[in-house]
C-alpha positions in Angstrom: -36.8 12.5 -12.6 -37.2 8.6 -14.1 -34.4 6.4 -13.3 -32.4 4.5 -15.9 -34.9 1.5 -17.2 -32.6 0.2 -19.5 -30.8 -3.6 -18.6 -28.0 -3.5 -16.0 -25.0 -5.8 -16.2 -24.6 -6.5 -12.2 -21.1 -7.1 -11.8 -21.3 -7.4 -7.8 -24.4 -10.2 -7.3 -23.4 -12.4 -4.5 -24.7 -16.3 -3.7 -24.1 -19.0 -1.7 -24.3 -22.9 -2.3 -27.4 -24.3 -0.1 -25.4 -26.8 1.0 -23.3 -24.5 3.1 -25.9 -22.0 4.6 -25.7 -23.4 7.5 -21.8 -22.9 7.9 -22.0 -19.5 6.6 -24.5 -18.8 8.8 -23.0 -19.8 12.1 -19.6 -18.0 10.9 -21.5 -14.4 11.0 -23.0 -15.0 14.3 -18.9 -15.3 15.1 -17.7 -12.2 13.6 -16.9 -10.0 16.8 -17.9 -6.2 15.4 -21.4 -6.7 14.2 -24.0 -6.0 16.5 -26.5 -8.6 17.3 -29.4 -6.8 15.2 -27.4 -6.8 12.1 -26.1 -10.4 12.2 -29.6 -11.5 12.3 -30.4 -9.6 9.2 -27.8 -10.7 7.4 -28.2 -14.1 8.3 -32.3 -14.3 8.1 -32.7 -11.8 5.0 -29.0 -12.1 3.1 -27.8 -15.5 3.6 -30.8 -16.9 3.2 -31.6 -14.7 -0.2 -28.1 -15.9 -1.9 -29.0 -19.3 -1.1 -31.6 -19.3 -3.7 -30.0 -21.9 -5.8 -30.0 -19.2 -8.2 -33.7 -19.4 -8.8 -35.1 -17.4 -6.4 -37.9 -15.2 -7.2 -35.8 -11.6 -6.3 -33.1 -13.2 -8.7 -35.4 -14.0 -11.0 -37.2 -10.4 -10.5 -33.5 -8.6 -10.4 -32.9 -10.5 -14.5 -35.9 -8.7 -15.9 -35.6 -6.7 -19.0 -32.2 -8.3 -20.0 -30.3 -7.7 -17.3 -27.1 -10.2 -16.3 -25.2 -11.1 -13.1 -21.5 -11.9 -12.4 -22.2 -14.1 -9.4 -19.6 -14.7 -6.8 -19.5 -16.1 -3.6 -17.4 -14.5 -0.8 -16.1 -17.1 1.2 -15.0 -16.9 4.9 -12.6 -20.0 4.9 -12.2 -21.1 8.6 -8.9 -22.2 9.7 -8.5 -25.8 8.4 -5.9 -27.8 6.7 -4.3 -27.2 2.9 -6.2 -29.8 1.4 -9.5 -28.6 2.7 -9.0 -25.2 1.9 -8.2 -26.0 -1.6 -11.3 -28.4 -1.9 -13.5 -25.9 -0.2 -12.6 -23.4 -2.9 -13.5 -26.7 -5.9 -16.2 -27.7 -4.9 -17.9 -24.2 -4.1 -16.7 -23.2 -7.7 -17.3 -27.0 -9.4 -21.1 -26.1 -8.0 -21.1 -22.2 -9.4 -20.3 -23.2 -12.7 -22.6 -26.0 -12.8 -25.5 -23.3 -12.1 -24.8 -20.5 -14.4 -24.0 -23.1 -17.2 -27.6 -23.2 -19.0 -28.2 -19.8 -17.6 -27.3 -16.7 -20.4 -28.1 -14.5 -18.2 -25.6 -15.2 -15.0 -21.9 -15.4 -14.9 -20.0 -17.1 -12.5 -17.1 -15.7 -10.3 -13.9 -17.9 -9.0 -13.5 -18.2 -5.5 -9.7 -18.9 -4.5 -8.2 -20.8 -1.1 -6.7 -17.8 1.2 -3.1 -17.5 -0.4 -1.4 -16.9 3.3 -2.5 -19.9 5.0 -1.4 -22.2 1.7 1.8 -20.4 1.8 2.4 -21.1 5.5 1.1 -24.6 4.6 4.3 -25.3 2.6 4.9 -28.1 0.5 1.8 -31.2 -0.1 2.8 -34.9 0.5 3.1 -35.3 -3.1 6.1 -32.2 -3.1 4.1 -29.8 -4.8 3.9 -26.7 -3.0 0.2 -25.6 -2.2 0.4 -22.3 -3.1 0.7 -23.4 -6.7 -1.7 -26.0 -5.9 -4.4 -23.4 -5.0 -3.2 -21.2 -8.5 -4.0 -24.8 -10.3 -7.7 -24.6 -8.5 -8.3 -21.1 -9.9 -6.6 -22.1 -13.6 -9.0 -25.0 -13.5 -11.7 -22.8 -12.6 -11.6 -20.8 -15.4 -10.4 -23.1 -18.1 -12.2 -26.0 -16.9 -15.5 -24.9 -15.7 -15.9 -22.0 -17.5 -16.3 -19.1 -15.1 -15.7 -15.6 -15.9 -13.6 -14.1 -13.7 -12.0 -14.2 -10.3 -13.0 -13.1 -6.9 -10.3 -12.0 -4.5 -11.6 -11.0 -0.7 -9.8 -7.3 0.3 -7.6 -9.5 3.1 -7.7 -13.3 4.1 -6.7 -13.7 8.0 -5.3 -9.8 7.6 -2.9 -10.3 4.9 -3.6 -7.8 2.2 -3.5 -8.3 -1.5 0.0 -6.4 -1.9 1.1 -9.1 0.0 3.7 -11.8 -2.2 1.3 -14.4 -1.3 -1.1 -13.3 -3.8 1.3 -12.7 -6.6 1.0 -15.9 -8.5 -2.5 -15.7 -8.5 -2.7 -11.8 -10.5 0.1 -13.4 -12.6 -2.3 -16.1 -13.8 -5.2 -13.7 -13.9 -3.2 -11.6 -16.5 -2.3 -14.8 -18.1 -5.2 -15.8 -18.3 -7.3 -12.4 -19.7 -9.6 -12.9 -17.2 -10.7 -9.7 -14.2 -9.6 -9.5 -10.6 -12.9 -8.8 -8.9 -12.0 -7.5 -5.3 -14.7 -7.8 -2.3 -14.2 -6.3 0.9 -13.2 -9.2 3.7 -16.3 -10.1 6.1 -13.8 -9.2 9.0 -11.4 -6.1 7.9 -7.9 -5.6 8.8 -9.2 -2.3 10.9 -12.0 -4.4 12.0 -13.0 -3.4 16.0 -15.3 -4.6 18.4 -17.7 -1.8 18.0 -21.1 -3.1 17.6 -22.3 0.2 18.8 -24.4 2.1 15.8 -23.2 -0.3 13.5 -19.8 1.3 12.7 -18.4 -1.6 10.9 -20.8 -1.8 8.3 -21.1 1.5 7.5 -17.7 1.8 7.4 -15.3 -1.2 8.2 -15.9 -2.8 5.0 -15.1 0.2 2.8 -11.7 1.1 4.6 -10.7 -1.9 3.9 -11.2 -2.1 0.5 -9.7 1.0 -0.1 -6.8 0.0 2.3 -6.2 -3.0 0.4 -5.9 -1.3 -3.2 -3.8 0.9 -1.9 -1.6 -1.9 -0.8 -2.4 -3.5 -4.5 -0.6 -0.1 -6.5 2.5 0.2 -3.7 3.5 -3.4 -3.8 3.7 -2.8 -7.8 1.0 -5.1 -9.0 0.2 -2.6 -11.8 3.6 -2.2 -12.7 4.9 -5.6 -12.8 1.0 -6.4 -14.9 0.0 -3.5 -16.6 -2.7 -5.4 -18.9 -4.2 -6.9 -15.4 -8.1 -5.8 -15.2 -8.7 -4.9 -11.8 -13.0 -4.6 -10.7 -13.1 -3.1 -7.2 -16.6 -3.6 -5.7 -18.1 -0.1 -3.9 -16.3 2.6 -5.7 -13.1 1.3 -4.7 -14.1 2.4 -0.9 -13.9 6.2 -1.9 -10.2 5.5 -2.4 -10.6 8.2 -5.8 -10.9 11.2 -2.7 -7.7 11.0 -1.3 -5.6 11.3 -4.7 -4.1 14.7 -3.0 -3.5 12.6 0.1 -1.4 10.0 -1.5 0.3 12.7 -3.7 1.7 14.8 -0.9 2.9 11.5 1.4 4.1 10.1 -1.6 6.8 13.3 -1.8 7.3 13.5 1.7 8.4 9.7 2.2 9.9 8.9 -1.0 12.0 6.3 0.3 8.6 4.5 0.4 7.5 4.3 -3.3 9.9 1.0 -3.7 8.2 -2.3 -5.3 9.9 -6.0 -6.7 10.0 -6.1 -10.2 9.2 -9.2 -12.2 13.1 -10.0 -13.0 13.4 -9.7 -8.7 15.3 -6.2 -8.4 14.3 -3.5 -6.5 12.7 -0.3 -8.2 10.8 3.2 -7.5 7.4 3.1 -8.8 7.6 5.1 -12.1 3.7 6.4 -11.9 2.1 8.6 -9.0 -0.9 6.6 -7.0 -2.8 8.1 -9.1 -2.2 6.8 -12.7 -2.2 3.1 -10.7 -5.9 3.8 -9.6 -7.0 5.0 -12.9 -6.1 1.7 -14.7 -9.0 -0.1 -11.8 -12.6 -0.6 -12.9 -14.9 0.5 -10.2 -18.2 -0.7 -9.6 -20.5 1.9 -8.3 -22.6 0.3 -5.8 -24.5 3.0 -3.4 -22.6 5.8 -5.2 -24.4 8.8 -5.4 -24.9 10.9 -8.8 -21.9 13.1 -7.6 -19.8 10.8 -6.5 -20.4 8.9 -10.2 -19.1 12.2 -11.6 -16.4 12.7 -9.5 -15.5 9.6 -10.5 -16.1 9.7 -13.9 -13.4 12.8 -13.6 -10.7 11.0 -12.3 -10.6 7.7 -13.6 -13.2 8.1 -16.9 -16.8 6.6 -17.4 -14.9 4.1 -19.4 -13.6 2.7 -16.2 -17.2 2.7 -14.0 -19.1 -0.2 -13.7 -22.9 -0.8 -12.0 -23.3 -3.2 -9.4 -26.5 -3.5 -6.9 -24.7 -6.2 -4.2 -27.6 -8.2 -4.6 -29.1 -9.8 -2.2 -28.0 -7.0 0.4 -30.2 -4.1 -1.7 -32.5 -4.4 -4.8 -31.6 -2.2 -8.5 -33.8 0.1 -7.6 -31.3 2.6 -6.1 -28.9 2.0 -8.7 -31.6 2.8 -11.9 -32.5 5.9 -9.2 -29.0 7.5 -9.7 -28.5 6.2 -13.3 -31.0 8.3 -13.5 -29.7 11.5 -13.1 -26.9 10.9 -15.2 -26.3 11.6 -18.5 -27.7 9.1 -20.4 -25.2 7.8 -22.4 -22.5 7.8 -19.6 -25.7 6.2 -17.6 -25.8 3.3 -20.9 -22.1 2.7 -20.7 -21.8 2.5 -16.9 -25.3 0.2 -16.3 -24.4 -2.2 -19.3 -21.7 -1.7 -22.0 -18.1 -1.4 -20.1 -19.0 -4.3 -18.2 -20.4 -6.7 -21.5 -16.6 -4.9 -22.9 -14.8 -6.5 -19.5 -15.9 -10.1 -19.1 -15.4 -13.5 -21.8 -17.5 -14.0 -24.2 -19.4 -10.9 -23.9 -17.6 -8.6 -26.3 
């Protein structure tokens, strides 16, 4: 069978400002659950890949035949001070947007400070608090600069994105119309020390995500913004399997469906897990052909997205599966939900 040869619209491509290989580089090395073999490949084949300026020949291979990127970075800040968080997050975003500007092809993602550590941060020397400070970065972001969308890692320092640190910043995404694109963290909340047969990666990463937008629908995100567009990166972690799961815990604690309403009160959530889940957009990055239709069963082919993770795997398994779709759920899914999703591409 032929894969899909149509354009994609890549709504997980990943890159990294040259000027901070070096940085990003030395922080893999550091993270404590990768074996030695795979840090290496990450750091010589990955990180060096994203680093491309955003003319590197596999980009430039990757655009062929019409397809387009939503480019993010995914930052691991290190522990430093409010103001440097916040200026990390500018300039990294200051330089995105200046690439994808005279590009039509590539769109460029928000990166945001880490939420927690501003909110243990307090208030700046000038009495503004630096939470809202790092929500002004974002806002500027988009209306300034120009970018697309927002990136959102699954947890910064283990705080997950159910966590009221990261409120103000899905109320300015719905403000603003723009999508919540949601990464898994480069060190999960689950996270362990076991290098051995490379556990983390095959799995670490996707737990997390899934774990996170879980914590997303229970701490009433979708309630309290029901227009807010949600993108989670690798099929949502295979969160869509475990529907009967959540379901059955969900009647046996009930006392534990509780969220904070906009206007501050105390309510049940009026919606199973499940209606919560099926308002996400999911890309479906090394998704099988079944698991595409699974999905397509829960949540709609309206809601399914393609995205290769570039520079960590080419298109080619992605047109491969397309492929054996039908094609018109295989057009919608490569291309037209997400030209539908992001500005200026309706």
């Amino acid at each position: 069978m032929t894969g899909y040869a149509g354009p994609l619209f890549d709504v997980q491509a990943h890159a990294i400002d040259p000027r901070g290989l070096a940085t990003a580089s030395s922080g893999i090395r550091e993270v404590p659950g990768l074996s030695e073999g795979t840090k290496e490949i990450i750091v010589s084949d990955v990180l060096a890949t994203a680093a491309d300026d955003l003319t590197g020949a596999r980009r430039i291979a990757a655009l062929e035949g019409g397809t387009r990127q939503i480019v993010s970075i995914t930052l691991d800040f290190p522990d430093l001070p409010p103001e440097q968080l916040v200026g990390m997050a500018d300039r990294t975003n200051t330089w995105l947007a200046g690439r994808v500007a005279d590009h039509p092809q590539l769109l460029g993602v928000a990166s945001i400070a880490p939420p927690p550590a501003l909110v243990r941060a307090g208030t700046a020397p000038d009495g503004q608090l630096w939470s809202d400070k790092g929500v002004g970065a974002m806002r500027r972001a988009i209306d300034e600069l120009g970018l697309a969308a927002v990136i959102f890692m699954s947890n910064y320092g283990g705080v997950l994105l159910g966590d009221p640190a990261f409120e103000p910043y899905f109320a300015a995404a719905d403000e603003l119309g723009i999508p919540v694109v949601i990464h898994p963290s480069w060190e999960p909340v689950e996270f362990s020390a076991v290098p051995r047969k490379n556990i983390p990666t095959f799995s670490g990463y996707l737990d997390d995500q899934r774990t996170t937008l879980l914590d997303i629908v229970k701490a009433g995100v979708l309630e309290n913004h029901p227009d807010l567009t949600i993108v989670a990166t690798h099929l949502g972690g295979g969160i869509l399997t475990s529907l009967g799961r959540f379901e059955q815990l969900s009647l046996r604690f009930p006392d534990d469906q509780w969220y904070i309403a906009n206007d501050g009160q105390t309510r049940n959530l009026p919606h199973p897990i499940s209606h919560y889940l099926a308002k996400i957009h999911y890309d479906c990055n090394n998704a099988t052909a079944v698991d595409i239709e699974h999905a397509i069963r829960v949540v709609g082919v309206e809601h399914l997205l393609s995205g290769t993770d570039f520079p960590w795997a080419s298109d080619e398994y992605t047109r491969q599966v397309l492929g054996e779709l039908d094609p018109a759920a295989a057009r919608a899914i490569a291309f037209d939900n997400a030209a539908a999703l992001f500005r200026g591409e309706r």
